[in-house]
C-alpha positions in Angstrom: 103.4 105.8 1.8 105.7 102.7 0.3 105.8 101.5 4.1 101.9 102.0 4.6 101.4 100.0 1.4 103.7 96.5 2.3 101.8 97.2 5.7 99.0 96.9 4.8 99.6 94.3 2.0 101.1 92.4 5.0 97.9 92.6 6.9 95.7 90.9 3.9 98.3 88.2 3.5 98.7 87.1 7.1 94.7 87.1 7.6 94.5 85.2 4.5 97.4 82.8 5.6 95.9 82.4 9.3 92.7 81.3 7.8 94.1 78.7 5.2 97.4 77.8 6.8 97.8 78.5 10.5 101.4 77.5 10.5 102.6 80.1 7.9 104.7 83.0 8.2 104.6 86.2 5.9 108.0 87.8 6.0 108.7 91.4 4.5 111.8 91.2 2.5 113.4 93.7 0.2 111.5 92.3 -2.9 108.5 92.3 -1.7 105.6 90.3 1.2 106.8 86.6 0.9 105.0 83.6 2.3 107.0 80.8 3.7 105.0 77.6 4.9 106.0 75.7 7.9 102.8 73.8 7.3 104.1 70.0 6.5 100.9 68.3 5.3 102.1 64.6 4.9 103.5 62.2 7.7 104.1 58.5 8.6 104.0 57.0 11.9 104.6 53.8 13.9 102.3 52.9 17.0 101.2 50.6 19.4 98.1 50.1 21.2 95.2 48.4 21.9 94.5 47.5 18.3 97.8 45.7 18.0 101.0 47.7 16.3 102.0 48.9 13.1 102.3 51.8 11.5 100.0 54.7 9.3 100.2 57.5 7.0 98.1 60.9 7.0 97.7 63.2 4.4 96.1 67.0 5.4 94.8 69.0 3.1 95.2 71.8 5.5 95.7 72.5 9.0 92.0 71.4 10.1 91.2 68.5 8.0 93.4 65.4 7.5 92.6 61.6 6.4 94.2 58.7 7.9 95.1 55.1 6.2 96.6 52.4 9.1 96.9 48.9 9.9 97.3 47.0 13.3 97.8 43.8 14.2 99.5 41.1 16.9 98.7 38.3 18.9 98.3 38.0 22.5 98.6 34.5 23.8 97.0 33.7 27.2 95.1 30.9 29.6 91.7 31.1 30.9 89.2 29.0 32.4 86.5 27.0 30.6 86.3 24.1 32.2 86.1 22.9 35.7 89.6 20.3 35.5 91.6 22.8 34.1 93.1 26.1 31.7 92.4 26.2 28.5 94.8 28.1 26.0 93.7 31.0 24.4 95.0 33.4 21.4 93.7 36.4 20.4 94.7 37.8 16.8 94.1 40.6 15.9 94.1 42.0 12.5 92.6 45.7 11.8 93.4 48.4 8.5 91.9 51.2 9.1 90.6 55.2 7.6 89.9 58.1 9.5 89.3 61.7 9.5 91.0 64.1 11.5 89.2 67.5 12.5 91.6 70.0 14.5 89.0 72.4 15.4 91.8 75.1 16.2 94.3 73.7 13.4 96.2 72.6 16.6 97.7 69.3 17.8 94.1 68.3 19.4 91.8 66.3 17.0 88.4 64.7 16.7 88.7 61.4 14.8 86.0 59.3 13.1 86.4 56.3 10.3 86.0 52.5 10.0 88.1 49.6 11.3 87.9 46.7 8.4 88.8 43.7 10.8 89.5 40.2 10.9 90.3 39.6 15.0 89.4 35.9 16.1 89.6 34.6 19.5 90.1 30.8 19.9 90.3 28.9 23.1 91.0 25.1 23.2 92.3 21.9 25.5 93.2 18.5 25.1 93.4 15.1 27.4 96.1 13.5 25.2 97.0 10.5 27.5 95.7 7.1 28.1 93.8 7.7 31.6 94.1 11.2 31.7 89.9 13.4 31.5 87.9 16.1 30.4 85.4 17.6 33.0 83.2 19.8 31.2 79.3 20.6 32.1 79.8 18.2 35.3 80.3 15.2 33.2 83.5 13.3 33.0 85.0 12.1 29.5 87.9 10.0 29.5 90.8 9.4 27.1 90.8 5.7 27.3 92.9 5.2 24.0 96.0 7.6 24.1 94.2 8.9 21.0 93.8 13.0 22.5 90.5 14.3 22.6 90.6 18.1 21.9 87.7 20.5 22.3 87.8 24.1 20.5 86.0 27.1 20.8 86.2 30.1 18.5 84.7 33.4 17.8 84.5 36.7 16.4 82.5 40.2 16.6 79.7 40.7 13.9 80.7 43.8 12.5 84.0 43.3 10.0 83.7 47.0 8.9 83.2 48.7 12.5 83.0 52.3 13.2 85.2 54.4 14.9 85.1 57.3 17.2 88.5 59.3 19.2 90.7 62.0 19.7 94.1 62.6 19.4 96.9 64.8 19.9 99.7 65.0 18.2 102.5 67.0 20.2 105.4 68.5 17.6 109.6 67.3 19.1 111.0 69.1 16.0 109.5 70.5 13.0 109.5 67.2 11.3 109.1 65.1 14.4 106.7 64.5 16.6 104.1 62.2 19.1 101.0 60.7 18.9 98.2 59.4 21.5 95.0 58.5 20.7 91.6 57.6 22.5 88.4 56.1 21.3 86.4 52.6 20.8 85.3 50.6 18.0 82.0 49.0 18.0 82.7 45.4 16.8 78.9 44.6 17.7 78.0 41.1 19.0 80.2 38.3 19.8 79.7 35.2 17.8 81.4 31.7 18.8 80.7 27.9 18.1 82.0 25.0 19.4 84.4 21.9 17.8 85.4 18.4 19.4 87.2 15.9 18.0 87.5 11.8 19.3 88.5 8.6 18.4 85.8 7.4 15.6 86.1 3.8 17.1 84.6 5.1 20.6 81.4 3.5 21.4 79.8 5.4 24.2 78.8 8.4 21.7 81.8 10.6 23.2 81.5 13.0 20.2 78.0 14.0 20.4 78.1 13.9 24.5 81.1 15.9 24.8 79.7 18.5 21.9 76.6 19.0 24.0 78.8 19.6 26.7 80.5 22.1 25.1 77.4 23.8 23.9 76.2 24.0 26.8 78.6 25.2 29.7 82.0 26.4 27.7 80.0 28.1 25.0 78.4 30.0 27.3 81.3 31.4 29.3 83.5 32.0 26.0 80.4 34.0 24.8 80.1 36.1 28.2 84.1 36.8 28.6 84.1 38.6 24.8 80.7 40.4 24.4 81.9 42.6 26.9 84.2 43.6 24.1 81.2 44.5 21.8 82.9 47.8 22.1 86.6 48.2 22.2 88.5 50.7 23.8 91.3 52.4 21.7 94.4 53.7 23.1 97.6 54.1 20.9 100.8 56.0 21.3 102.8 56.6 18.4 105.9 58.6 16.8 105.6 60.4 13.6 107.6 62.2 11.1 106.2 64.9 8.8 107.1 66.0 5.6 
């Protein structure tokens, strides 16, 4: 009768366990039905992705649900072309903090993650003609450095939406029982691409450089700097990561 009793004590406790905390084991000791939790519900992690790198921490309140605080950031220097004379260099920075949910539909390694990116990522693309004889060609007009004073043109942008939604899934694979992987897949939607153009020329020019070489600008570089990011209205996400849990 003792024996049918811890059985079926041991039968409420594991269904109760199974529903609340997947990961826990009931054990029948010599006191009694004892629960130990293998459960760890708190972890940190570093990763790199698309977003940049850094690093997060996640808090579950059980197996299922879990919330997500992160930031990533970098800077990815490169050259592209603006201008019909030459490269222009570019920078990318990117700065993004993050929050999302987690839902692990199984309690599993497999999740469904929502939550907002708060971001600051700028894109800025500029060139110079710095030497006495040297030219710009932009918009099929010629502008050139006559002084040695440089002539720089600029253009910079950023997506519309600072606070941008977020949409992925995970997984995060266990190595031990403290550590473990992480991948992720998604996009942000930054929204649309906003840019402007800057120039800057010797004041003591007298064949309206400035205002020529702005409406230049305007109207040929603007243009293509616009195109080459707005196809980034929404970003793809795709992080790797390693985690410990505690």
């Amino acid at each position: 009768m003792k024996a049918l009793k811890i059985l079926a004590l041991t039968t409420a406790v594991a269904a109760i366990s199974n529903a609340a905390f997947a990961a826990d084991q009931v054990v029948v000791t010599d006191q009694g039905v004892a629960t130990f939790s293998v459960f760890k519900p708190a972890s940190v992690r570093l990763e790199v992705g698309t977003t940049g790198y850094g690093a997060a921490v996640s808090y579950s309140v059980n197996p299922m649900v879990g919330l997500t605080f992160g930031y990533d950031g970098g800077k990815l220097n490169y050259k592209d072309k603006y201008s019909t004379d030459r490269e222009w260099k570019a920078d990318f920075d990117m700065k993004n903090a993050y929050v999302t949910t987690t839902y692990r539909p199984t309690g599993g390694m497999f999740g469904i993650d929502a939550g907002v990116y708060w971001q600051d990522t700028n894109v800025t693309a500029n060139t110079s003609s710095n030497m006495a004889g040297d030219h710009l060609v932009i918009g099929g007009q010629q502008f050139t450095n006559v002084t040695g004073v440089p002539i720089t043109a600029q253009v910079t942008g950023k997506w519309r939406n600072q606070i941008a939604p977020f949409l992925g899934l995970s997984i995060s694979p266990s190595i031990t029982d403290r550590f473990g992987l992480f991948a992720q897949v998604g996009a942000i939607w930054q929204g649309k691409f906003e840019a402007k153009a800057t120039t800057n020329s010797p004041s003591s020019r007298s064949d309206n450089l400035q205002t020529n070489l702005q409406t230049a600008l305007n109207q040929e570089v603007l243009n293509k700097f616009r195109a080459d990011n707005e196809k980034y209205s929404f970003l793809p996400v795709a992080k790797l990561g390693l985690q410990l849990r505690f």
